[in-house]
N, C-alpha and C positions, 0 to 999 in steps of 0.2 A: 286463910289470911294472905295477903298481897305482900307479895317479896319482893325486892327490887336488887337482883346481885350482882349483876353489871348493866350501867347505865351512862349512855353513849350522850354525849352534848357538841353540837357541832360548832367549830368559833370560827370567825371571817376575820375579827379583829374589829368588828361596829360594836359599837355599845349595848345594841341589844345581843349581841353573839355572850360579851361577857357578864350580862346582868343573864341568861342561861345559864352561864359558868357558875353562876352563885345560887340560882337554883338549886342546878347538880349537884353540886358539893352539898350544900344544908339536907338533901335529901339521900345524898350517899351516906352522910353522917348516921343519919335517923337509921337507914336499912340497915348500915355499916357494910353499904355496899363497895364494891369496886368500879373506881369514874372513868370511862377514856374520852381524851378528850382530842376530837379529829377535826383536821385541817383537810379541805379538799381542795387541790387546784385544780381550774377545769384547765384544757389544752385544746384553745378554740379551734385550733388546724386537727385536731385529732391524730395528733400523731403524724399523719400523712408526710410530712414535712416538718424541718426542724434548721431556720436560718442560720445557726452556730455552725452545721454541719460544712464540710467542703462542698457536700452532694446536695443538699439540701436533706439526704434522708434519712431518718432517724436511726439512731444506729442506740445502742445499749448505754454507751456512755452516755448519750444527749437524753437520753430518758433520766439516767441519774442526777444527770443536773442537772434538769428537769425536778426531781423528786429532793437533792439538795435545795436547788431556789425554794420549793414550796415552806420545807424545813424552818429556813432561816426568815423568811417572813411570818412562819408563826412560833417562833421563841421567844418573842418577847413576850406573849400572850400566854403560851406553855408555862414559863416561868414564871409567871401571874398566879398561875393557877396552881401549880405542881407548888407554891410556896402557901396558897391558902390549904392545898391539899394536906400539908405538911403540917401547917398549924393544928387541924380536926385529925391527926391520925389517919388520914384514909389513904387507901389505894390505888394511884392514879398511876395511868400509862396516856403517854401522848404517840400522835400519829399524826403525819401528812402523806395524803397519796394523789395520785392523779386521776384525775376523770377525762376520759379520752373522748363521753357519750353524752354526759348527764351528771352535773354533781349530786341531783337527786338517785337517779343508780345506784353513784357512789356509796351514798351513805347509805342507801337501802340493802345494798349486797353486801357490807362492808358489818351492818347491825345482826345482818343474816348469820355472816362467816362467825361472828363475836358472840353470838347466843348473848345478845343483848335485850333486857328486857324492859327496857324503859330508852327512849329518846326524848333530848332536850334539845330544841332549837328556838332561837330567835324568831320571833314576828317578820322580823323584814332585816336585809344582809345590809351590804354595802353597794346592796345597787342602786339605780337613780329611779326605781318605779316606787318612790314615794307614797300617791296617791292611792296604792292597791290596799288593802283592808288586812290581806297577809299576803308576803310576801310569796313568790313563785316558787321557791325550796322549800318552803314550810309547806305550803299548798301540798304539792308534790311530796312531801313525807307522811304529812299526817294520810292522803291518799293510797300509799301504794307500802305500809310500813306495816310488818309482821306485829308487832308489838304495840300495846300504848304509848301515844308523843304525847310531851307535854311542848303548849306554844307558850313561849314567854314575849310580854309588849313590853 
Protein backbone atom coordinates (compact mmCIF):
# COMPACT_ATOMS: atom_id res chain seq x y z
CA UNK A 1 0.00 0.00 0.00
CA UNK A 2 1.21 3.53 -0.72
CA UNK A 3 2.26 5.74 2.34
CA UNK A 4 2.77 9.15 2.06
CA UNK A 5 4.75 10.31 5.70
CA UNK A 6 6.40 13.23 4.76
CA UNK A 7 5.16 15.28 2.05
CA UNK A 8 6.96 18.42 0.75
CA UNK A 9 4.70 21.32 -1.01
CA UNK A 10 6.56 24.25 -2.42
CA UNK A 11 4.81 27.87 -2.00
CA UNK A 12 5.89 31.21 -3.92
CA UNK A 13 2.94 32.86 -2.53
CA UNK A 14 0.89 32.65 -6.33
CA UNK A 15 -2.30 31.11 -6.09
CA UNK A 16 -1.43 28.12 -7.59
CA UNK A 17 1.54 27.66 -4.92
CA UNK A 18 -1.44 27.87 -2.27
CA UNK A 19 -4.22 25.92 -3.98
CA UNK A 20 -0.88 22.95 -3.65
CA UNK A 21 -0.92 23.97 -0.06
CA UNK A 22 -4.59 22.65 0.10
CA UNK A 23 -3.76 19.66 -1.82
CA UNK A 24 -0.94 18.74 0.78
CA UNK A 25 -2.79 19.18 3.72
CA UNK A 26 -6.23 17.16 2.39
CA UNK A 27 -3.62 14.48 1.63
CA UNK A 28 -1.45 14.68 4.87
CA UNK A 29 -4.83 14.31 6.55
CA UNK A 30 -5.78 11.09 4.78
CA UNK A 31 -1.92 9.47 5.18
CA UNK A 32 -1.81 11.45 8.54
CA UNK A 33 1.27 12.34 7.20
CA UNK A 34 3.80 15.04 8.25
CA UNK A 35 3.59 18.52 5.55
CA UNK A 36 6.69 20.78 5.27
CA UNK A 37 5.95 23.43 3.63
CA UNK A 38 9.26 25.32 1.71
CA UNK A 39 9.96 28.70 0.59
CA UNK A 40 13.02 28.97 -1.74
CA UNK A 41 14.63 32.17 -2.51
CA UNK A 42 16.79 31.99 -5.46
CA UNK A 43 20.03 34.53 -5.04
CA UNK A 44 20.35 35.60 -8.87
CA UNK A 45 24.18 36.91 -7.95
CA UNK A 46 24.96 33.57 -6.40
CA UNK A 47 26.23 34.55 -3.64
CA UNK A 48 29.28 36.05 -5.56
CA UNK A 49 28.30 39.45 -4.21
CA UNK A 50 26.05 40.89 -1.70
CA UNK A 51 25.28 45.12 -2.27
CA UNK A 52 24.29 45.51 1.82
CA UNK A 53 27.94 44.49 2.19
CA UNK A 54 30.86 47.44 2.69
CA UNK A 55 32.88 44.91 0.21
CA UNK A 56 30.27 43.99 -1.69
CA UNK A 57 31.19 40.28 -0.50
CA UNK A 58 29.10 38.03 1.18
CA UNK A 59 30.02 37.45 4.34
CA UNK A 60 27.84 35.02 6.99
CA UNK A 61 25.71 37.81 8.32
CA UNK A 62 24.47 38.89 4.65
CA UNK A 63 23.66 35.27 4.07
CA UNK A 64 21.30 35.51 7.19
CA UNK A 65 19.57 38.22 6.09
CA UNK A 66 19.60 36.97 3.15
CA UNK A 67 17.80 33.70 4.58
CA UNK A 68 15.70 36.20 7.31
CA UNK A 69 14.29 38.40 4.04
CA UNK A 70 13.25 34.90 2.47
CA UNK A 71 11.55 34.22 6.06
CA UNK A 72 9.51 37.11 6.25
CA UNK A 73 8.17 37.13 2.78
CA UNK A 74 6.77 33.76 3.39
CA UNK A 75 4.92 34.10 6.76
CA UNK A 76 2.18 35.25 5.87
CA UNK A 77 1.61 32.12 3.63
CA UNK A 78 3.32 29.88 6.61
CA UNK A 79 0.69 31.10 8.66
CA UNK A 80 -2.09 30.43 6.19
CA UNK A 81 -1.16 27.16 6.27
CA UNK A 82 0.42 26.29 9.73
CA UNK A 83 -3.36 27.50 10.77
CA UNK A 84 -5.24 25.23 8.18
CA UNK A 85 -2.59 22.59 9.45
CA UNK A 86 -3.78 23.20 12.85
CA UNK A 87 -7.48 22.98 12.11
CA UNK A 88 -6.96 18.93 10.59
CA UNK A 89 -4.50 17.98 13.37
CA UNK A 90 -1.42 17.59 11.38
CA UNK A 91 2.08 18.06 11.50
CA UNK A 92 3.59 20.87 9.72
CA UNK A 93 7.06 22.41 9.77
CA UNK A 94 7.86 25.55 7.53
CA UNK A 95 11.21 26.38 5.92
CA UNK A 96 12.75 29.16 3.77
CA UNK A 97 16.17 28.56 2.25
CA UNK A 98 18.25 29.91 -0.46
CA UNK A 99 19.16 28.64 -3.72
CA UNK A 100 22.54 30.10 -4.82
CA UNK A 101 22.15 27.47 -8.44
CA UNK A 102 18.62 26.53 -9.07
CA UNK A 103 15.44 26.62 -7.00
CA UNK A 104 14.77 23.39 -8.65
CA UNK A 105 18.19 21.95 -6.96
CA UNK A 106 16.79 23.48 -4.08
CA UNK A 107 13.99 21.58 -3.64
CA UNK A 108 15.28 18.54 -5.20
CA UNK A 109 18.24 18.10 -2.50
CA UNK A 110 16.30 19.77 0.06
CA UNK A 111 13.18 16.44 -0.55
CA UNK A 112 16.47 14.26 -0.74
CA UNK A 113 17.87 15.46 2.80
CA UNK A 114 13.93 15.29 4.14
CA UNK A 115 13.24 11.55 3.08
CA UNK A 116 10.28 13.15 1.59
CA UNK A 117 7.98 10.95 -0.15
CA UNK A 118 5.48 12.79 -2.01
CA UNK A 119 6.10 16.54 -3.66
CA UNK A 120 3.43 19.04 -4.20
CA UNK A 121 3.99 22.10 -6.48
CA UNK A 122 2.21 24.45 -8.39
CA UNK A 123 1.53 24.36 -12.26
CA UNK A 124 3.25 27.59 -12.87
CA UNK A 125 4.96 30.22 -9.91
CA UNK A 126 4.87 33.70 -10.01
CA UNK A 127 6.81 34.11 -12.98
CA UNK A 128 5.66 36.01 -16.23
CA UNK A 129 6.02 32.79 -18.53
CA UNK A 130 2.39 32.42 -18.59
CA UNK A 131 1.97 30.98 -21.90
CA UNK A 132 4.13 27.64 -20.91
CA UNK A 133 1.74 24.51 -20.47
CA UNK A 134 3.88 24.03 -16.95
CA UNK A 135 5.78 25.94 -15.46
CA UNK A 136 9.77 25.73 -15.48
CA UNK A 137 10.11 24.45 -11.56
CA UNK A 138 7.43 22.05 -11.90
CA UNK A 139 9.00 20.83 -15.28
CA UNK A 140 12.42 20.63 -13.47
CA UNK A 141 10.86 18.68 -10.32
CA UNK A 142 8.72 16.29 -11.79
CA UNK A 143 12.18 15.63 -14.12
CA UNK A 144 14.84 15.32 -11.75
CA UNK A 145 12.61 14.33 -8.29
CA UNK A 146 13.46 11.06 -6.34
CA UNK A 147 10.00 10.52 -5.44
CA UNK A 148 6.34 11.02 -6.90
CA UNK A 149 5.16 14.92 -7.67
CA UNK A 150 2.06 15.83 -7.68
CA UNK A 151 1.32 19.13 -10.24
CA UNK A 152 -1.44 21.01 -9.08
CA UNK A 153 -3.20 23.86 -12.00
Amino acid sequence: MIRFKRILVTIDGSTQSMKAADYAINIAQKYDSELIALHVLYSKTGFAFHSETATGLITPSSINELKEQAKEEAEKWFGEIIKKCADKNIQVKTEAIIAPISIVEAIISYSEKENVDLIVTGGRGRSAFKKLILGSSASGIVTYAHCPVMIVK
